[in-house]
VOGU-3710 file (C-alpha; in Angstrom, 3 decimals, decimal comma):
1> xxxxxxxxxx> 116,192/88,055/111,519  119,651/88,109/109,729  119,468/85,856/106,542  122,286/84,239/104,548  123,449/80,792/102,919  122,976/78,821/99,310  119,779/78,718/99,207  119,298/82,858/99,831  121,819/82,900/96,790  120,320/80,167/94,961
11> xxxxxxxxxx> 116,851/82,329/95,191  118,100/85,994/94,940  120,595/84,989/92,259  123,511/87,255/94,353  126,564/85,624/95,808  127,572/86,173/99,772  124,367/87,719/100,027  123,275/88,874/103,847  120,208/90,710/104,383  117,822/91,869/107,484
21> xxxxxxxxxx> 114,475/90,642/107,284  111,617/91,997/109,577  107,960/90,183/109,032  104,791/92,331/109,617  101,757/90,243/110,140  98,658/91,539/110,965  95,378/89,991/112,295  94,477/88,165/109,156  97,686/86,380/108,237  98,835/88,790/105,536
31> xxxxxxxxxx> 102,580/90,067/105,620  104,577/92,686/105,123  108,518/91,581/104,637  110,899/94,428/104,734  114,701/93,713/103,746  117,715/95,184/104,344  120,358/94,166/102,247  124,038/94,410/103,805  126,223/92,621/101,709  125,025/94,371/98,257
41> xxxxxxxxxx> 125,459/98,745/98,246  122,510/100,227/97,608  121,853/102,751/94,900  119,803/106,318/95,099  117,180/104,816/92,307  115,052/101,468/91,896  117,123/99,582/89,309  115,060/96,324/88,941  117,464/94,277/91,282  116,349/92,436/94,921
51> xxxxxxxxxx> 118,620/95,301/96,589  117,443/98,609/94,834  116,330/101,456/96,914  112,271/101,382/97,774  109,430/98,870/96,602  111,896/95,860/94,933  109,312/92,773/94,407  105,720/91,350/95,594  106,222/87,920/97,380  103,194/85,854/96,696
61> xxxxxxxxxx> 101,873/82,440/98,341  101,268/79,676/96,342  100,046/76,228/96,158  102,107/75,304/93,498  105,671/77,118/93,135  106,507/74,776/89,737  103,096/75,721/88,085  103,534/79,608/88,283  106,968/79,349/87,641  105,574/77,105/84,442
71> xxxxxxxxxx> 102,895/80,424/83,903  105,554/82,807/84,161  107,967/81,670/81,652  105,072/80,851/79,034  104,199/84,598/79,899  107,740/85,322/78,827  109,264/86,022/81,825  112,077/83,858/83,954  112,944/82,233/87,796  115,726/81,480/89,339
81> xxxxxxxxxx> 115,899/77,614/90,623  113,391/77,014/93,220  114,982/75,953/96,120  113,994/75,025/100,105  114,522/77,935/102,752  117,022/77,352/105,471  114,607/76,304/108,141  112,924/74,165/105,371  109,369/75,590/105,935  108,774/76,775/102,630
91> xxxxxxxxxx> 110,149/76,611/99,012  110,633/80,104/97,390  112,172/81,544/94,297  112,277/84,512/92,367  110,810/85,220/89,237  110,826/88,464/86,521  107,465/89,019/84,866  107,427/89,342/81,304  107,462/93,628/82,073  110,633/93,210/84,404
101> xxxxxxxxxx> 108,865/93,001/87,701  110,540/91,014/90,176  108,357/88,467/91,908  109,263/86,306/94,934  107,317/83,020/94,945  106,673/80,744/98,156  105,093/77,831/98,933  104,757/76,886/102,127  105,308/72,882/103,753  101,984/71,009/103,970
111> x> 100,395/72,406/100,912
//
């Protein structure tokens, strides 16, 4: 799926953003999201950012986005504005732990 707009922005915190997203799911329900960023270069090392080279973040589901985003910045880490997806299915935002790792946090419609 190709993947742009404000509220891909909004949640990676990069402007004009564009990425590729393919979704893995196996029997279970769990996923595997791979992402291909187009509109941002990519770099030779992991630098911390949504578009560095190999593992980038851990998206998690969660009941309640404002509550971990709450847990997260008592923790001493920060999140970027929680915002609804473009299909408005889920809300989703992304967060930096308290060590620097990046965190993508969704909750899904219904919950």
């Amino acid at each position: 799926m190709e993947e742009s707009g404000e509220s891909l922005e909004v949640v990676t915190g990069l402007d004009n953003v564009v990425v590729t997203t393919v979704k893995l799911v196996d029997p279970n329900g769990s996923m595997l999201e791979l992402l291909q960023f187009h509109s941002h270069p990519d770099i030779s090392e992991w630098m911390g950012t949504p578009f560095s080279t190999g593992l980038t973040h851990i998206a998690l589901t969660v009941e309640d986005i404002e509550a971990v985003c709450k847990k997260v910045v008592d923790l001493g880490g920060t999140h970027n504005p929680v915002c609804v997806s473009s299909d408005g299915r889920v809300r989703m935002t992304f967060c930096r732990g308290p060590e620097g790792l990046l965190l993508e946090l969704v909750e899904e419609s219904g919950q």
